[in-house]
C-alpha positions as CSV (number, residue, x, y, z in Angstrom):
1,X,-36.3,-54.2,23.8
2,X,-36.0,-57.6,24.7
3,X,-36.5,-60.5,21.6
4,X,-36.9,-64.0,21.5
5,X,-33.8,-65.1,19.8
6,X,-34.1,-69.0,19.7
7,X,-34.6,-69.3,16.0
8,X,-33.4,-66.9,13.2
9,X,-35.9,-64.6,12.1
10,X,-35.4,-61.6,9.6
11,X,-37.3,-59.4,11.3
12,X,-36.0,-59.3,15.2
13,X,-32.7,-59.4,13.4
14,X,-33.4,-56.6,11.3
15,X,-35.0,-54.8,14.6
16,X,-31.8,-55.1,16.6
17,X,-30.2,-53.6,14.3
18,X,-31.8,-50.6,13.8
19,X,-31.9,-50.5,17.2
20,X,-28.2,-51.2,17.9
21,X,-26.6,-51.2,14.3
22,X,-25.1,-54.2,12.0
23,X,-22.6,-56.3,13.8
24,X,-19.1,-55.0,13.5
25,X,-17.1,-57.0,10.3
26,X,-14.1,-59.1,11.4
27,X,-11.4,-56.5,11.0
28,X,-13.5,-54.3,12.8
29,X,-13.3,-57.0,15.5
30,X,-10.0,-57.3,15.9
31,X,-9.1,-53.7,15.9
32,X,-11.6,-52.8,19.0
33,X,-10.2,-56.0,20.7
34,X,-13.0,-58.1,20.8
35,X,-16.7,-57.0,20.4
36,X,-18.3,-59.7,23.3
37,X,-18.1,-60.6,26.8
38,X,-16.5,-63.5,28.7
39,X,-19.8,-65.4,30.5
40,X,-21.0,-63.7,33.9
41,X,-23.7,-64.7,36.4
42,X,-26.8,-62.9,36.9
43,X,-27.7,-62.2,40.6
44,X,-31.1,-60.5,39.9
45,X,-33.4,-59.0,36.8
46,X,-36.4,-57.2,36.5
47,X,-40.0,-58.9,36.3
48,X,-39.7,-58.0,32.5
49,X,-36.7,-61.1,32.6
50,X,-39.2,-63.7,34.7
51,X,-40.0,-65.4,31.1
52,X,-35.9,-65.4,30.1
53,X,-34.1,-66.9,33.5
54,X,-34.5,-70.4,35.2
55,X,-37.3,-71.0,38.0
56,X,-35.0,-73.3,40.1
57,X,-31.8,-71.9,42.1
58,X,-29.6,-73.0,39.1
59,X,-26.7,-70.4,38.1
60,X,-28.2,-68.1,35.2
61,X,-25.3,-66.7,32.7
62,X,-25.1,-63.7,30.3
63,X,-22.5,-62.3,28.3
64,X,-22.3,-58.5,26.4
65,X,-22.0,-57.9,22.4
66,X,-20.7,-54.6,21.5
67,X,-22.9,-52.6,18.5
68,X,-21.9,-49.3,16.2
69,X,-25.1,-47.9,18.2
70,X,-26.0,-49.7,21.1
71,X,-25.7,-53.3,23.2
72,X,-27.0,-57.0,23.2
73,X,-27.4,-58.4,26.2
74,X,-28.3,-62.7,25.2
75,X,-29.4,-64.4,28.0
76,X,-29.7,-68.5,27.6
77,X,-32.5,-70.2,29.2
78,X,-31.8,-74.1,28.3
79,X,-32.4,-74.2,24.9
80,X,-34.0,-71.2,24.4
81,X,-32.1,-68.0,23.6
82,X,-32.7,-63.9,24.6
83,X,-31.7,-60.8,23.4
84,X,-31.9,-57.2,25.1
85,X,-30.9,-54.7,22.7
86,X,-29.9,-51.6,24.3
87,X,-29.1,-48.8,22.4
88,X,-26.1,-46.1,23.7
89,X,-28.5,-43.5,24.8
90,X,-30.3,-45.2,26.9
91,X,-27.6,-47.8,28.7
92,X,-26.7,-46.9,32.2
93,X,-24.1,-48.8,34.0
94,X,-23.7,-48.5,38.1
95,X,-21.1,-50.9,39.3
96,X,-21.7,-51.4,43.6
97,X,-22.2,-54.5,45.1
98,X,-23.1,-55.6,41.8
99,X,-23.1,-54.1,38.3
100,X,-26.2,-52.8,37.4
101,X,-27.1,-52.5,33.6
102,X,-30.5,-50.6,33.2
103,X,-32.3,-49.1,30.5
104,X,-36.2,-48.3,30.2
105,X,-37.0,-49.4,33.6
106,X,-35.3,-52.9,33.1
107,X,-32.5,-53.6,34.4
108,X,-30.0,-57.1,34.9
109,X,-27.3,-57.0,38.0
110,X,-24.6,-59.2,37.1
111,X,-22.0,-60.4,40.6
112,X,-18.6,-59.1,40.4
113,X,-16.7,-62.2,40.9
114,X,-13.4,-63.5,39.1
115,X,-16.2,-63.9,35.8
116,X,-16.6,-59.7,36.2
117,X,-12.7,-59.5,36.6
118,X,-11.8,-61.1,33.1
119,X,-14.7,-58.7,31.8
120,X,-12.5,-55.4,33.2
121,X,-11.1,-54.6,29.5
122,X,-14.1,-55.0,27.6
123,X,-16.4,-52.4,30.5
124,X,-13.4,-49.9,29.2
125,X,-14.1,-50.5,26.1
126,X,-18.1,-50.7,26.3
127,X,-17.6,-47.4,28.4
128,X,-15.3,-46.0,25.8
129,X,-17.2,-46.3,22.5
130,X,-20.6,-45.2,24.5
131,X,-18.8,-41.8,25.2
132,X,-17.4,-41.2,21.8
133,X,-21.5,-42.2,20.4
134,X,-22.7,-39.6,23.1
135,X,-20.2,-36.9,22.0
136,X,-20.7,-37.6,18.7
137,X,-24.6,-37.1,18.6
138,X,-24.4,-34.4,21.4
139,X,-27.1,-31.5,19.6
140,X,-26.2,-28.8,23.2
141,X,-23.3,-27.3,22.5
């Protein structure tokens, strides 16, 4: 679900996180490494991002917070701020050309340049904790 971010507001905040859970606490941090992204560039979105990214060929950046239960994807169009909370479940990751992050028919493909590089750890760990959520709530047995 993708939220207008720019000013606080109780109720998208409380949204993303029933959608993604309550940020991790500062020891919880530390221990996972790090819960967000160095800055990467966005080489293409999905109409439903046409409203979040720049008109004119300027570079559009985004960066990755990790969640208990799910993703944010903020997105900063001058002084406006954007949100894409993703939960586990839904998050697919294909990494070609470019990485691909999709979810309900949206997607974001982010260039795998040196930006991507300094990103390798926190993919592992993104790819990591989704697989322990998925085992963990896997019902077929």
């Amino acid at each position: 679900m993708l939220f207008n971010t720019t000013y606080k507001d109780d109720k998208i905040s409380n949204r993303i996180s029933e959608i993604t859970g309550k940020p991790y606490n500062f020891v919880q941090s530390i221990k996972l490494g790090g819960t967000g992204s160095h800055r990467m560039i966005i080489s293409e979105a999905s109409k439903h991002f046409e409203h979040c990214l720049n008109q004119v060929a300027d570079t559009q950046y985004c960066n990755l917070e990790l969640r208990p239960n799910g993703v944010l994807l903020h997105i900063n169009k001058g002084l406006a701020n954007y949100t894409w909370a993703i939960p586990y479940y839904q998050l697919v990751i294909y990494k070609s050309k470019t990485l691909s992050i999709h979810a309900n028919g949206m997607f974001v493909k982010i260039k795998l340049d040196k930006n991507f590089q300094r990103n390798y750890k926190f993919f592992n760990r993104l790819e990591n904790i989704k697989l322990a959520q998925t085992e963990a709530h896997n019902f077929i047995h």
